[in-house]
C-alpha positions as CSV (number, residue, x, y, z in Angstrom):
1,X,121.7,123.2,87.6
2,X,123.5,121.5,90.3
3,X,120.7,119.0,91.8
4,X,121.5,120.3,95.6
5,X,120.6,123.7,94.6
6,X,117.3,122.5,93.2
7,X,116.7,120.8,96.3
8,X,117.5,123.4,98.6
9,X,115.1,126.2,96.2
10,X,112.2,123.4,96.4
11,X,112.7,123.1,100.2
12,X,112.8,126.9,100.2
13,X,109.2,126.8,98.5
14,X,107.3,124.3,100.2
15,X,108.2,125.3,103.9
16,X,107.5,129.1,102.5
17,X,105.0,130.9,101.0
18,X,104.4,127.8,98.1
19,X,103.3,125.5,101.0
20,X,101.9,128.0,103.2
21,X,99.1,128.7,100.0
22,X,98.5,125.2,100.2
23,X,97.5,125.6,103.5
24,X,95.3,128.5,103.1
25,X,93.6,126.7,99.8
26,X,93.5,123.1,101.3
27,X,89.9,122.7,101.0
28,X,89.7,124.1,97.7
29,X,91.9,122.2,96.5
30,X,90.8,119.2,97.6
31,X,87.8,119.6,96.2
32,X,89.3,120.4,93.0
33,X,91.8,117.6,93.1
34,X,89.3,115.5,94.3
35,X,88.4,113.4,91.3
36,X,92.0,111.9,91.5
37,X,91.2,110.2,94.7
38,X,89.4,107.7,93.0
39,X,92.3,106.6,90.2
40,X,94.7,106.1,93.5
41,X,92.2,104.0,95.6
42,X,92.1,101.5,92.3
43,X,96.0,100.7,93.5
44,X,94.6,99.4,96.6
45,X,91.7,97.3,95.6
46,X,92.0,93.5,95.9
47,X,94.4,93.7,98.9
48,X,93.1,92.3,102.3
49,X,96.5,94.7,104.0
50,X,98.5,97.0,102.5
51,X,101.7,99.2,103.5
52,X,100.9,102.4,101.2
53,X,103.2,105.0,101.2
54,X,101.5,108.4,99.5
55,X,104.6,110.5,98.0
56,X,104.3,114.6,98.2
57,X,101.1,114.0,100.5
58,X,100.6,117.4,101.3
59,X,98.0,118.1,103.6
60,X,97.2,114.8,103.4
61,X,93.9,114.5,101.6
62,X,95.0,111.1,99.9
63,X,96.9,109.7,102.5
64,X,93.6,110.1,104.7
65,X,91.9,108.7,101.9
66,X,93.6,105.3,101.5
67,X,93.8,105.1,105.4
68,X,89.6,104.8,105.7
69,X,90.0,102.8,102.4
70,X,92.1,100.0,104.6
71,X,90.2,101.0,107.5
72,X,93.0,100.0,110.0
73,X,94.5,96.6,107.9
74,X,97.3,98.0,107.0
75,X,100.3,101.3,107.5
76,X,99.7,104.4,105.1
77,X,102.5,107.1,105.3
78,X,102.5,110.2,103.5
79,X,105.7,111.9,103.5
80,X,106.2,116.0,102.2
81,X,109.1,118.1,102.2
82,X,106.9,120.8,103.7
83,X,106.5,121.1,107.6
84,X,103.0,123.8,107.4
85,X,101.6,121.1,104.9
86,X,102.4,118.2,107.1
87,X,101.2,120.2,110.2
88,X,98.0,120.3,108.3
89,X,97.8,117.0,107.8
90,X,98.5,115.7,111.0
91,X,95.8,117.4,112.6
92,X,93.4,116.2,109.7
93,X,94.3,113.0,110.8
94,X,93.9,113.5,114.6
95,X,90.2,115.2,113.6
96,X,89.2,112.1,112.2
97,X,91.3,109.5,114.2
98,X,93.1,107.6,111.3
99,X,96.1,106.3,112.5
100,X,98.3,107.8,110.1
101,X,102.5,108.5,109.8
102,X,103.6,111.9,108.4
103,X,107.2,112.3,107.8
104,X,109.0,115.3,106.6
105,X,111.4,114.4,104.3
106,X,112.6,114.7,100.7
107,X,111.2,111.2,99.6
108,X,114.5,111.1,96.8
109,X,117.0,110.3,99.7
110,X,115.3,109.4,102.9
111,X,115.8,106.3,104.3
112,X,112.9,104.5,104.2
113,X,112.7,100.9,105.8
114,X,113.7,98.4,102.9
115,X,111.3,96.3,101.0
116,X,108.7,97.5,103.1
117,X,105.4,99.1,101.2
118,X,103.3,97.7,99.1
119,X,102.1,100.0,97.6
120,X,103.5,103.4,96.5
121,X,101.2,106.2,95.2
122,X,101.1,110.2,94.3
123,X,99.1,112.7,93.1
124,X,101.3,115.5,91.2
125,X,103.5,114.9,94.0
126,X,106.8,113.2,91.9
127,X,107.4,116.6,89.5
128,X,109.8,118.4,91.7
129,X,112.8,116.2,92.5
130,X,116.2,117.3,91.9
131,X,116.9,113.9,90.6
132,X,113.7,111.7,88.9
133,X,116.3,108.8,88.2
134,X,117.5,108.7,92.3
135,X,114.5,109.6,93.7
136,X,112.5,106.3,91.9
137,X,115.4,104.2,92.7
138,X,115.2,105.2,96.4
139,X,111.3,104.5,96.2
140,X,112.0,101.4,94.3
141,X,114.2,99.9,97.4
142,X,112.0,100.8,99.9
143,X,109.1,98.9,98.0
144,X,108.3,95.1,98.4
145,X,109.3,92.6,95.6
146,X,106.5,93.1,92.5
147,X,104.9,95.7,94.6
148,X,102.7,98.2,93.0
149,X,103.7,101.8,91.9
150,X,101.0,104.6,90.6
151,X,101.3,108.0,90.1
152,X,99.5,110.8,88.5
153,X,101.5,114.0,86.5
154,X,100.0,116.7,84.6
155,X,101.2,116.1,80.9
156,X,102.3,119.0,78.7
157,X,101.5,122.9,79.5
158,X,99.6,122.7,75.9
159,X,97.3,119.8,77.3
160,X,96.2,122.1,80.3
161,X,95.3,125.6,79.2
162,X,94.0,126.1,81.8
163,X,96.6,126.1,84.6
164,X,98.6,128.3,82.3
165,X,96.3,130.7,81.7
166,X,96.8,133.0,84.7
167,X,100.6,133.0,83.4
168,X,99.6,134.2,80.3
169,X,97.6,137.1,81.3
170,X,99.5,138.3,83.9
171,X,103.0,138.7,81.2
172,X,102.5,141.8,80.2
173,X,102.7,143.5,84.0
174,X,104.7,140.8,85.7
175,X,108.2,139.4,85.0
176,X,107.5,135.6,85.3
177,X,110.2,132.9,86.1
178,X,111.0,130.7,82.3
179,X,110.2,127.1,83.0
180,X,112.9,124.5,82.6
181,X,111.3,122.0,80.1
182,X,112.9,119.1,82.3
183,X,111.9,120.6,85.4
184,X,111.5,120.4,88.3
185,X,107.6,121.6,88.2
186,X,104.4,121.2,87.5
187,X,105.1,119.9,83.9
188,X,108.2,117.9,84.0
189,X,107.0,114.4,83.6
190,X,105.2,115.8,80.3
191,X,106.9,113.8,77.9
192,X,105.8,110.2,78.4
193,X,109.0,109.1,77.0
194,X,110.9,110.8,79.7
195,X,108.7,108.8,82.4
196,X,109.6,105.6,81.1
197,X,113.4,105.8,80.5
198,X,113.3,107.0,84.5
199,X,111.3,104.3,86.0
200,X,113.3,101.9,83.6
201,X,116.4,103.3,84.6
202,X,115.6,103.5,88.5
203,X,114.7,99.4,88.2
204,X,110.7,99.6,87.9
205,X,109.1,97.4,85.6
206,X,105.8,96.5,84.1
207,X,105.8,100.5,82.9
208,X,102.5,101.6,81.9
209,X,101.7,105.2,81.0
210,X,98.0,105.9,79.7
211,X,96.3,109.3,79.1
212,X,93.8,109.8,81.9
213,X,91.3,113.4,81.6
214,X,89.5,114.4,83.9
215,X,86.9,117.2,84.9
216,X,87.6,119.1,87.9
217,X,85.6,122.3,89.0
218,X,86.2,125.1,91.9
219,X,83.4,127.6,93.0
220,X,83.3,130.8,91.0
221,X,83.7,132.6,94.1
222,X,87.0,131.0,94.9
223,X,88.6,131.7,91.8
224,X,89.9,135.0,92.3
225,X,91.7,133.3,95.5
226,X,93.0,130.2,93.4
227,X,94.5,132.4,91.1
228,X,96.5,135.2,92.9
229,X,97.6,132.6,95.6
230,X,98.9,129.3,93.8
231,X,101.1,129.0,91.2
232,X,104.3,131.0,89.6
233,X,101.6,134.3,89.4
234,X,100.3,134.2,93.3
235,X,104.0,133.7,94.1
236,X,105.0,137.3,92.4
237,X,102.1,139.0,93.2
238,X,102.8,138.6,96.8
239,X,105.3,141.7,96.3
240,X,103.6,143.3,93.9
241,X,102.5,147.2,94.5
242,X,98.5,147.4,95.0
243,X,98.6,149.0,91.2
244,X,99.9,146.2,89.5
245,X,97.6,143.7,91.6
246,X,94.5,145.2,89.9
247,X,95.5,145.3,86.5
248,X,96.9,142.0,87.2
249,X,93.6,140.5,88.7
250,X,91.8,142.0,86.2
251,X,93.2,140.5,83.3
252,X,93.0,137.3,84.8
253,X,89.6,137.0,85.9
254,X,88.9,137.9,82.6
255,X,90.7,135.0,80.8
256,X,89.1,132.6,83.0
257,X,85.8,134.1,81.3
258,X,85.8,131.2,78.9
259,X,86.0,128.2,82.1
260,X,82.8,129.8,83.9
261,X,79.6,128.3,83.9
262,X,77.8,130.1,85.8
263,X,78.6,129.4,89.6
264,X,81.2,126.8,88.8
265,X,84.8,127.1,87.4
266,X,84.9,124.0,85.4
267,X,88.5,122.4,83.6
268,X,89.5,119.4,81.4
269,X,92.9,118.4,83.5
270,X,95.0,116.4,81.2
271,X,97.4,113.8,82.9
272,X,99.3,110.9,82.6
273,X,98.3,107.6,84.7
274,X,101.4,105.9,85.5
275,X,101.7,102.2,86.6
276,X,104.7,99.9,87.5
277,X,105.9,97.2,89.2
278,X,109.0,96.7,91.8
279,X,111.9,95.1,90.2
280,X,115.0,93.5,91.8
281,X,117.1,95.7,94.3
282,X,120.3,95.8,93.8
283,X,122.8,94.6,96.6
C-alpha cells in the first residue's frame, strides 16, 4: 500500500476514535504500561543533562517520567501524531509543572533540529509508520553523534495471547480487519530480524535486540472497559447494534477467565528491548 495512504489512515486513527480511547483509558493504561517506565529511565542513567526526545508519547506518561527523572537538567520532547492525546498531555504536564514540549507531528518526516537529542526513546510508539526505514533515518539525523536509541515493541501476536484474545472471541459476530504481517500495528516489529535490517539500513549502529517479559496487571473491574474500547474489537463495536455488543462482551469476558486472579487482570507482555547507537549522517 502506497505509504501516504497509511499515513493518512494512521492520522485518521489517532486524532479519532483510536486516540480518543486513549484518552478515556489514560490512567489505566498507565498503570498497566507502567512497568515499562522503568526499562526507558535506564537510557538516561549516568547522564548529568540530557535532550530526550520520547517518540509516540501519547498522553505523555513517559515523557513526564524522564522529565522528573532529569529534574530540570536537560529538554524532553514527546511528539504524537494525535492532537486529543497531546491535549492530554500537556495539561498533565501543566498539573505537575514539568517543563515539557509536545509537538504534533508524524516523527518519520518532521523536521526536528539536527544532531540535537541525546537520547531517543519509545514505548510501542515506533509500530505504525508508513515507512520504518525513513522514519529511523529522520530520528537518526536529528540525534547527536553516538547518541543513544531505545525502544520497546510488542514481539509476535503468538508471544502475547493475551492482547489477541479479545480478537479471537469476538470472530464469530464481528467482521475484523486481517493484519498486515509488516504492518503498520501493534505487531510489526515482531520479527527481530526485521528490526535490525531497519535501524541498519536507516544508519544506527551498536544494534542490540534482547527479549524483555514483563508482568503487567489492570483491575478486574476495568477489564470490561479495556476490552470493548482499545484495540481492533472496541474500534468495531463502536457501531455495533446493542445485540451484537452482548454476545460480543460476553464471550470476551469469558476468555479473559483464564488472566483473572481474583481482583486483578494479570499478563506476561512479551517484547523486544531495542538499543542502538547514532551513526554518521549523511551530508
Amino acid at each position: 500500500m502506497d505509504t501516504k495512504i497509511i499515513a493518512d489512515e494512521q492520522a485518521s486513527l489517532w486524532n479519532g476514535v483510536g486516540g480518543q480511547a486513549w484518552v478515556d483509558q489514560q490512567a489505566l493504561l498507565d498503570a498497566m504500561l507502567e512497568p515499562f517506565i522503568a526499562v526507558l529511565r535506564e537510557a538516561l542513567d549516568e547522564l548529568p543533562a540530557a535532550r530526550v526526545l520520547d517518540v509516540g508519547c501519547g498522553t505523555g506518561a513517559t515523557t513526564l517520567a524522564m522529565a522528573r527523572v532529569l529534574a530540570g537538567r536537560g529538554e524532553c520532547v514527546g511528539v504524537d501524531i494525535s492532537a486529543p492525546m497531546l491535549a492530554l498531555a500537556r495539561e498533565r504536564a501543566r498539573r505537575e509543572d514539568l517543563d515539557v514540549a509536545f509537538v504534533q507531528a508524524d516523527a518519520q518526516a518532521h523536521a526536528f533540529p539536527p544532531e540535537h537529542f541525546d537520547r531517543i526513546i519509545s514505548r510501542f510508539g515506533v509500530m505504525f509508520f508508513a515507512d520504518p526505514l525513513a522514519a529511523f533515518a529522520n530520528l537518526r539525523r536529528s540525534a547527536k553523534p553516538d547518541a543513544r536509541l531505545r525502544f520497546v515493541a510488542w514481539r509476535s501476536a503468538a508471544d502475547n495471547p493475551f492482547m489477541t484474545t479479545a480478537e479471537r472471541a469476538a470472530a464469530p459476530w464481528i467482521a475484523l480487519p486481517e493484519r498486515r504481517a509488516d504492518g503498520p500495528g501493534q505487531f510489526a516489529f515482531a520479527d527481530p530480524q526485521r528490526i535490525h535490517d531497519v535501524l541498519r539500513g536507516s544508519g544506527w549502529r551498536d544494534i542490540d535486540i534482547r527479549p524483555l517479559d514483563l508482568v503487567c496487571s489492570l483491575p478486574e473491574s476495568s477489564l470490561v472497559a479495556y476490552i470493548t474500547r482499545l484495540g481492533q474489537v472496541g474500534l468495531v463495536l463502536q457501531d455495533a447494534d446493542a445485540g451484537t455488543r452482548e454476545r460480543v462482551i460476553g464471550a470476551m469476558r469469558a476468555a479473559f477467565e483464564p488472566y483473572v486472579h481474583g481482583t486483578e487482570v494479570r499478563f506476561a507482555a512479551a517484547c523486544w528491548q531495542v538499543d542502538a547507537r547514532a551513526g554518521s549522517v549523511s551530508p
